[in-house]
NUTORRO-651761 format. One line per 4 residues: number of its first residue (from 1); their letters; for each residue z, x, y of C-alpha. Coordinates in steps of 0.2 Angstrom, whole numbers. Each point is the difference from the previous one (the first is absolute). Last residue first. Layout:
N
NUM> a> Z:X:Y ~ ...;
This chain:
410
410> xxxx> -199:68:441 ~ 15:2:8 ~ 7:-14:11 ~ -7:-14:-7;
406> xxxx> 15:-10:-7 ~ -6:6:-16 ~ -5:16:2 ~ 18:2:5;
402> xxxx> 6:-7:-15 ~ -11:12:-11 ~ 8:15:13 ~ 18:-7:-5;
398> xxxx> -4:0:-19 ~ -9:17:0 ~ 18:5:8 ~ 10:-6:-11;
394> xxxx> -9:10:-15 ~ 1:16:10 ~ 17:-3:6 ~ 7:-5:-20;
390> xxxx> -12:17:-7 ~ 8:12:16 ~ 18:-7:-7 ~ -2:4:-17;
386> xxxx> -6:20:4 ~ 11:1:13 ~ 16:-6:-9 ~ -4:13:-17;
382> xxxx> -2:12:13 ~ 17:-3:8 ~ 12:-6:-15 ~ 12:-11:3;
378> xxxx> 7:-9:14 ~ -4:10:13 ~ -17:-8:2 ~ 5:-16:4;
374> xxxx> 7:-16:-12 ~ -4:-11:11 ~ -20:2:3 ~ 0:7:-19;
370> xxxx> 3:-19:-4 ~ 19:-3:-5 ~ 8:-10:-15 ~ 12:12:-4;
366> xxxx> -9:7:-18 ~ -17:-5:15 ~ 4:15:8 ~ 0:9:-16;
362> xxxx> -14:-9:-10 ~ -11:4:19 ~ 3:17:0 ~ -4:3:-18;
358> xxxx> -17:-3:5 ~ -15:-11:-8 ~ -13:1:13 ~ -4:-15:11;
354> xxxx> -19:3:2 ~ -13:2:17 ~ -17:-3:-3 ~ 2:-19:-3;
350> xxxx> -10:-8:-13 ~ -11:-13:8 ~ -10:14:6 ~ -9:0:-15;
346> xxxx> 7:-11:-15 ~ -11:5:-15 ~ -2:19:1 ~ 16:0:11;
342> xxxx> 12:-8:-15 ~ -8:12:-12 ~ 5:14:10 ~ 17:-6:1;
338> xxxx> -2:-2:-19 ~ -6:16:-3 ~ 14:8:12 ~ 15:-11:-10;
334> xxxx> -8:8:-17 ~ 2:17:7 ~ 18:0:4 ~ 2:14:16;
330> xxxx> -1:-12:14 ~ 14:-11:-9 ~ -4:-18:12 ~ 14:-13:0;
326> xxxx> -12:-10:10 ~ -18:-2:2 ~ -4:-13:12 ~ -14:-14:-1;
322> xxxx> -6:-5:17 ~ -6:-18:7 ~ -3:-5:19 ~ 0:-10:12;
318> xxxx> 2:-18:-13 ~ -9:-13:-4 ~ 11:-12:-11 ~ 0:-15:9;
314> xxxx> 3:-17:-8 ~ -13:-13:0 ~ 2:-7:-21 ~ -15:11:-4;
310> xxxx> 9:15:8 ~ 16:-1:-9 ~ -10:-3:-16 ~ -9:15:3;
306> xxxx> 17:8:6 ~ 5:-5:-19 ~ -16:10:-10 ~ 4:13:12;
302> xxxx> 17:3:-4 ~ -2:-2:-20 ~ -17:14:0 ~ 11:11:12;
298> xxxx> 17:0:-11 ~ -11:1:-14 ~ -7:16:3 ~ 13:4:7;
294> xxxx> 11:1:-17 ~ -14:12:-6 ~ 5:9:16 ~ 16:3:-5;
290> xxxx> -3:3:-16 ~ -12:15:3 ~ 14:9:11 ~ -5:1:19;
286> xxxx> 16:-9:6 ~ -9:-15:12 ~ 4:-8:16 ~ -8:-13:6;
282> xxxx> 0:-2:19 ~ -6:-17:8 ~ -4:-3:19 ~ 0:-16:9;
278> xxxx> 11:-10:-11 ~ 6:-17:0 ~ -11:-6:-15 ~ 7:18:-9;
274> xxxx> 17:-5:4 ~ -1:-15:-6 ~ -6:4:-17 ~ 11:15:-1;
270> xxxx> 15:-16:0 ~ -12:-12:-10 ~ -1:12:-14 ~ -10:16:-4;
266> xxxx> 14:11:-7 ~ 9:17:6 ~ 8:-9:16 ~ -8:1:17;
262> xxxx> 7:13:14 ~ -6:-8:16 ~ -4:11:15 ~ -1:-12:16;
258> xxxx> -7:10:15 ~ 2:-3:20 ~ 12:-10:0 ~ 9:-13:11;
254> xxxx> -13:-12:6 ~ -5:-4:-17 ~ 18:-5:-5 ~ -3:-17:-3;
250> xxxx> -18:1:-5 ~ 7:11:-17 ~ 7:-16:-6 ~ -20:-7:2;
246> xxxx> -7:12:-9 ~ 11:1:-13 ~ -2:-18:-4 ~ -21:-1:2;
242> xxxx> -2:-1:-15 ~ 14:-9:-5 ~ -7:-13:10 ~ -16:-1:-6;
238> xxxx> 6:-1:-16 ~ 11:-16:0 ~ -14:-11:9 ~ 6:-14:-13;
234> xxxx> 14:8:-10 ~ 0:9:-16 ~ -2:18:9 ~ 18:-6:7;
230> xxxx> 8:1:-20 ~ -7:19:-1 ~ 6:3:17 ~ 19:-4:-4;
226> xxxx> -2:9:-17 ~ -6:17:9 ~ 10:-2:13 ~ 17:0:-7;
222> xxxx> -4:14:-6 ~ 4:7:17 ~ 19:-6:-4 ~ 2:19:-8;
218> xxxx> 2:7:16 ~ -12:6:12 ~ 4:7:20 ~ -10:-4:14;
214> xxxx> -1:16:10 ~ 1:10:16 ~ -7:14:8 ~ -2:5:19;
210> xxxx> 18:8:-2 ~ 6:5:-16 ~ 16:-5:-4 ~ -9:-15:-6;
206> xxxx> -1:-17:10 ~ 0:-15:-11 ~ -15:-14:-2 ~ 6:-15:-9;
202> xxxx> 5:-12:19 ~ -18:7:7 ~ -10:-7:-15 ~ 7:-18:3;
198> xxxx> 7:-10:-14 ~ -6:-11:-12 ~ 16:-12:-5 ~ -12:-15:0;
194> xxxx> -12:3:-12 ~ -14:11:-7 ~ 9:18:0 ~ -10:12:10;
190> xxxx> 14:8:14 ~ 17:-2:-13 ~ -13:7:-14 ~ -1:15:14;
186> xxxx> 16:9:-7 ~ 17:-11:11 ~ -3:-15:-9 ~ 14:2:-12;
182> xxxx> 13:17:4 ~ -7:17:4 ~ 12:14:1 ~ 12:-3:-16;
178> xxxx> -13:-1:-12 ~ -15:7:8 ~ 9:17:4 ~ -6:5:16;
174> xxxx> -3:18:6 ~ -16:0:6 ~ -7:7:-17 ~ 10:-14:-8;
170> xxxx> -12:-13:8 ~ -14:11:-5 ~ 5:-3:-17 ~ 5:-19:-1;
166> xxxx> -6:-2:-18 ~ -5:-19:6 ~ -13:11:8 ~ -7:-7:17;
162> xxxx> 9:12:9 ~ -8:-4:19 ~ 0:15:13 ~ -1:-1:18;
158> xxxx> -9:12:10 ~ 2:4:20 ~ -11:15:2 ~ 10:13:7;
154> xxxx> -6:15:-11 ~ 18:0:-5 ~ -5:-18:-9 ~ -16:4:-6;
150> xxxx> 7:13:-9 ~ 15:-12:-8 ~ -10:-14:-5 ~ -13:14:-9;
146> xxxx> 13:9:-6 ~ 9:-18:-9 ~ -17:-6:-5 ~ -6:16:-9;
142> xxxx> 19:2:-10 ~ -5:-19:-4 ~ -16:2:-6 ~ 3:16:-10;
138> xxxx> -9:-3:-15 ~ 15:-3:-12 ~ -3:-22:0 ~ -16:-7:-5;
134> xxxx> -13:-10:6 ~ -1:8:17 ~ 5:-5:19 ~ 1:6:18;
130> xxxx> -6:-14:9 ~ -2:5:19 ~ 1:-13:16 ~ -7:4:16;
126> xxxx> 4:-11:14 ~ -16:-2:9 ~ -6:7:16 ~ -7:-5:13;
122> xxxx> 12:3:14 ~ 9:17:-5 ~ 11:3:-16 ~ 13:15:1;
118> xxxx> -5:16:1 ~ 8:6:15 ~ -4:20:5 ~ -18:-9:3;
114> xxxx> 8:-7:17 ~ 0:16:8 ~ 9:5:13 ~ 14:-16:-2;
110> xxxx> -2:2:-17 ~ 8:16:-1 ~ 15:-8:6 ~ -1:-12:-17;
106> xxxx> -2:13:-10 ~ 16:11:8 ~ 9:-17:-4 ~ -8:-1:-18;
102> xxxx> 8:17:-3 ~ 16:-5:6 ~ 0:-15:-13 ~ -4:11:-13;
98> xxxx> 14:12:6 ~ 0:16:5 ~ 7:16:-3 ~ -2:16:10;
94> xxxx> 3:17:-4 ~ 13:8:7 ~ 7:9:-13 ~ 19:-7:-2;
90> xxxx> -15:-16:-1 ~ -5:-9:16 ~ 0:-23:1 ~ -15:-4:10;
86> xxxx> 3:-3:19 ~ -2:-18:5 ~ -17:-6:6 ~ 0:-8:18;
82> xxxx> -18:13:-1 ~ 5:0:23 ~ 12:14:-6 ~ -14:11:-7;
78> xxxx> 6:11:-15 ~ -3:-13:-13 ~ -20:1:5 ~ 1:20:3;
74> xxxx> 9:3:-19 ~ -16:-12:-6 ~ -13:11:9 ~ 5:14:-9;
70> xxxx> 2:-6:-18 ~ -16:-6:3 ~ -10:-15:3 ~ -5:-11:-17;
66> xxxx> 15:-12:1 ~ 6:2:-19 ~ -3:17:1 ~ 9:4:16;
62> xxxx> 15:-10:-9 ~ -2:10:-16 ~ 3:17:12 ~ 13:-6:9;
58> xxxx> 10:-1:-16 ~ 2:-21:-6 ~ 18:-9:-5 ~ 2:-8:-14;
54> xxxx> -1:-20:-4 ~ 16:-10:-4 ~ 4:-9:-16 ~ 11:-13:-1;
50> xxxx> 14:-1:-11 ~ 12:-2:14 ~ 13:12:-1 ~ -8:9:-11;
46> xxxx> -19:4:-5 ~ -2:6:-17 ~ 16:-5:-8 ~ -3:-17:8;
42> xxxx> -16:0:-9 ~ 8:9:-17 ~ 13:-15:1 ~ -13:-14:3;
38> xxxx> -10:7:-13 ~ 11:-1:-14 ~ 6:-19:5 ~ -21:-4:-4;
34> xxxx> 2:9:-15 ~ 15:-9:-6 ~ -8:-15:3 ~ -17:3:-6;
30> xxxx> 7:6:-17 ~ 11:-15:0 ~ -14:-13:4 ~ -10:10:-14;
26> xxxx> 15:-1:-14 ~ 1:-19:4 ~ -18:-3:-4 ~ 1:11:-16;
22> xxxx> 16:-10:-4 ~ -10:-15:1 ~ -13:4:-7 ~ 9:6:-15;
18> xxxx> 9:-17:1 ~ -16:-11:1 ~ -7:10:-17 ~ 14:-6:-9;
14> xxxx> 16:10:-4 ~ 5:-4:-22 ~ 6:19:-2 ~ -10:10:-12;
10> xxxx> 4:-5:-19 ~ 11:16:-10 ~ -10:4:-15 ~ 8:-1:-16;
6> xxxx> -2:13:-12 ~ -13:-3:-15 ~ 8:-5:-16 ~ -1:12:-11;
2> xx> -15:-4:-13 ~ 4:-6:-18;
């Protein structure tokens, strides 16, 4: 006769609803504890208030940021009748301004030359970028945050929307979504269908950087997606979501200059919006092979839906396009024949100038800083140089394609 085979101890009796149910309460945790986690290493960061604060600039980055020399600068702040106070001097005396003493000197310029201010002149339109891709890791948001901040210190005055329910711009200007931005205060509280819409002027917040501010995202943005998807339904519904951004963005038309919006890493309604609203669009693109495979149908799905924009009478012409290479390894051989490519293809849609991948920038950004906060003392100098000459140059292409724009360049 056989043995008897050992018993075999039955798995507890928990149905599939309890497993979800403790994955489901294992996530809230997580997100909680998290959440409580970054408060502390914020206000760790940047006590008393846990708000950050922008550094001071050397004479020599202010001379730059105004295009006369470091001569010329020390003469203007010099002259009594300037009304601009005297820079903070180091034990050295080397001067130290701020961003705001900077745009005063700008402004005095001005009263010379009027080109030393470039902010909007009769005739021209409010330009709004979409910086956007398919997938998330391509830079888009690091690109976003310098560009808001560059275009800032140049004294342009820019206001940045975070339409990622990931909130990351948002935390790159020091705001922690869950504490820091409550319900309707992300741009879903300016484009929700009912009642409770609010106006854009009572989301927007001033950063610690003058000439730019923001309207921070949270995870209530998704809130969008469903709430539009229900709308379309309606009679006349998508016109008006169409034109939703658009008209949100009409409130504060007289304020700005240039709208830079950081779309989330999926084609939905939000990216959707912003690309109706949009006067200019920037895609950026890691040159790795599965990236631009996932481009390819990033491009063939966006077009296919702004045809359907269009054909419904929305607008989706647009200033100008450019793809930008980002996270760029000038020494990896792959990335250089895809860049190359990109060119064979795309032309001058490509950009010439390229955001290279830097140490620099996964240091600063370790504290949640741009290169322009975190300054060149921070860290390594050539290293610094090298990143920050590719951020300027990329920046700067942009600025000179909004200029052609508003027809002052050609």
């Amino acid at each position: 006769m056989n043995a008897a085979s050992p018993a075999v101890p039955l798995a507890p009796n928990v149905d599939s609803s309890e497993r979800r149910q403790s994955y489901t309460q294992h996530a809230l945790d997580d997100a909680n504890t998290l959440s409580i986690r970054l408060q502390e290493f914020r206000e760790r960061l940047y006590p008393p208030s846990a708000s950050k604060t922008l550094r001071k600039f050397t004479s020599n980055e202010a001379s730059k940021l105004l295009g006369i020399s470091d001569t010329y600068l020390r003469q203007i702040i010099s002259d009594p009748e300037s009304g601009i106070e005297e820079p903070e001097r180091t034990p050295g005396g080397r001067f130290l301004f701020t961003l705001g003493q900077i745009h005063a000197v700008r402004r005095r310029l001005a009263e010379f030359k009027a080109s030393h201010m470039p902010t909007r002149r009769a005739g021209e339109r409010l330009c709004v970028i979409a910086i956007s891709n398919f997938k998330g890791g391509s830079g888009k948001t690091t690109t976003t945050a310098h560009l808001v901040q560059y275009l800032a210190m140049r004294g342009y005055r820019t206001l940045a929307i975070d339409l990622d329910p990931q909130a990351s711009l948002s935390t790159m200007f020091g705001l922690q979504p869950e504490y820091d931005v409550g319900p309707d205060q992300s741009i879903y509280g300016a484009m929700r269908y009912d009642d409770q819409r609010k106006n854009l002027t009572d989301i927007i917040r001033k950063t610690y950087m003058e000439g730019a501010d923001i309207v921070p995202a949270n995870i209530e943005l998704q809130e969008f997606e469903h709430d539009t998807a229900r709308f379309m339904r309606q009679p006349g519904g998508g016109a008006a979501f169409f034109n939703r951004m658009s008209g949100v963005l009409r409130e504060v038309d007289n304020c700005y200059d240039i709208v830079v919006v950081d779309c989330p890493p999926q084609l939905g309604f939000l990216t959707l919006s912003a690309l109706c609203a949009a006067t200019a669009a920037i895609i950026t693109i890691h040159p790795q092979m599965l990236d631009v495979a996932s481009m390819s149908q990033f491009l063939a799905m966006k077009g296919q839906l702004l045809q359907v924009i269009e054909n419904a009478g929305g607008d989706s012409h647009i200033d100008w396009f450019r793809y930008l290479i980002t996270r760029y390894e000038p020494n990896d051989a792959p990335q250089t024949q895809i860049v190359t490519f990109l060119r064979g293809m795309f032309a001058d849609r490509v950009m010439t100038n390229m955001m290279l991948k830097s140490t620099a920038i996964s240091d600063a950004g370790l504290s949640r800083l741009t290169l322009y906060e975190a300054g060149r003392e921070s860290m390594n100098r050539n290293t610094y140089d090298r990143a920050i000459d590719s951020v300027n140059s990329v920046n700067e292409e942009v600025e000179r394609l909004i200029r052609q724009a508003w027809g002052r360049e050609s």
